[in-house]
N, C-alpha and C positions, 0 to 999 in steps of 0.2 A: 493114327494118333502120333502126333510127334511130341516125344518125352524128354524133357530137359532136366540135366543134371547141374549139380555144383562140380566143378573141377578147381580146387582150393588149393592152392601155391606145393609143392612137393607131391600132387597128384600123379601119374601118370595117366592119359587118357583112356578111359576104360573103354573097351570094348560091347559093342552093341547086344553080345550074348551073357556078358556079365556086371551091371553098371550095379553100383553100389545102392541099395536101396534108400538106405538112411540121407544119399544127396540127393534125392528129388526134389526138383523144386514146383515140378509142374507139370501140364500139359497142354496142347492146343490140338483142335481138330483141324481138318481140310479146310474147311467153312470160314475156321476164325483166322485162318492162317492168308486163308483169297481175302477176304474182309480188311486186312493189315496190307496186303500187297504193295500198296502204294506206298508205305511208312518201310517196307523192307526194301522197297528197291531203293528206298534214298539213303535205309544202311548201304545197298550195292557199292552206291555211288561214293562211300565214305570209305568202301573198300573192306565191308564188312557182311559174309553172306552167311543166313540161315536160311538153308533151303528145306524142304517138306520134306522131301524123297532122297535127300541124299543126307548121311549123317555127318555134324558139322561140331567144330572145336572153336570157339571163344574165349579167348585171353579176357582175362578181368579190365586190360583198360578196351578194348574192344567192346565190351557188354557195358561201361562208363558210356562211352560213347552213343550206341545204341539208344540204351537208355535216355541221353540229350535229345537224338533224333526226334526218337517216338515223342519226349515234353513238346519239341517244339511242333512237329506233325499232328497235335495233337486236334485243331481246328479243321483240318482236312479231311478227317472223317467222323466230328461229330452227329453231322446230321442225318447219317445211318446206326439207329438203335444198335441193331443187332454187330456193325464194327464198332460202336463203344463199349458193348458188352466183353468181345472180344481181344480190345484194345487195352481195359481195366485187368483183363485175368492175366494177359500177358506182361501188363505192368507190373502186376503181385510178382510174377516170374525173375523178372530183372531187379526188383528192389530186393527179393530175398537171395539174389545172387549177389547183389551190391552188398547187402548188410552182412553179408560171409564172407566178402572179401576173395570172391572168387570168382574163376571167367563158368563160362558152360559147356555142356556139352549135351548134343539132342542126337537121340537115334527116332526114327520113323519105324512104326511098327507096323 
């Protein structure tokens, strides 16, 4: 499971044995995360990586960004249920990191 946190402006990035409970925003499994594949690598390509298996630090305009990719990627995988399913959860992800005004951060458990 890859667990994403808020990391809100005077944060320091918490470590993967201690992250702050009360900034979770979320999760994604293996599944939903191959299912988005195609929507992360075009973050790659904006110069912005959340990988599964390696734990990863996101600036707040970095996660702005994202968050456009994914709006506009959003036609590329509607016509697999199960990536819309996974595409929605991860959206909830990013809008409640947008609406804290904060970047993220994801450890892989």
């Amino acid at each position: 499971m890859l667990d994403i946190y808020a990391l809100e402006a005077g944060d320091s990035a918490p470590g993967s044995n201690s992250p702050d409970e009360n900034k979770w925003l979320g999760s994604i499994g293996l599944d939903e995360h191959k299912r988005l594949l195609l929507l992360f690598k075009k973050c790659e390509s904006a110069g912005i990586r959340l990988s599964y298996f390696e734990d990863s630090v996101l600036s707040l305009e970095e996660v702005r960004i994202m968050n456009e990719v994914f709006d506009k990627g959003f036609d590329e995988i509607e016509g697999d249920p199960r990536a819309v399913n996974a595409y929605e959860k991860f959206k909830k992800i990013l809008s409640a990191a947008l609406y804290k005004n904060a970047g993220m951060a994801s450890f892989c458990d």
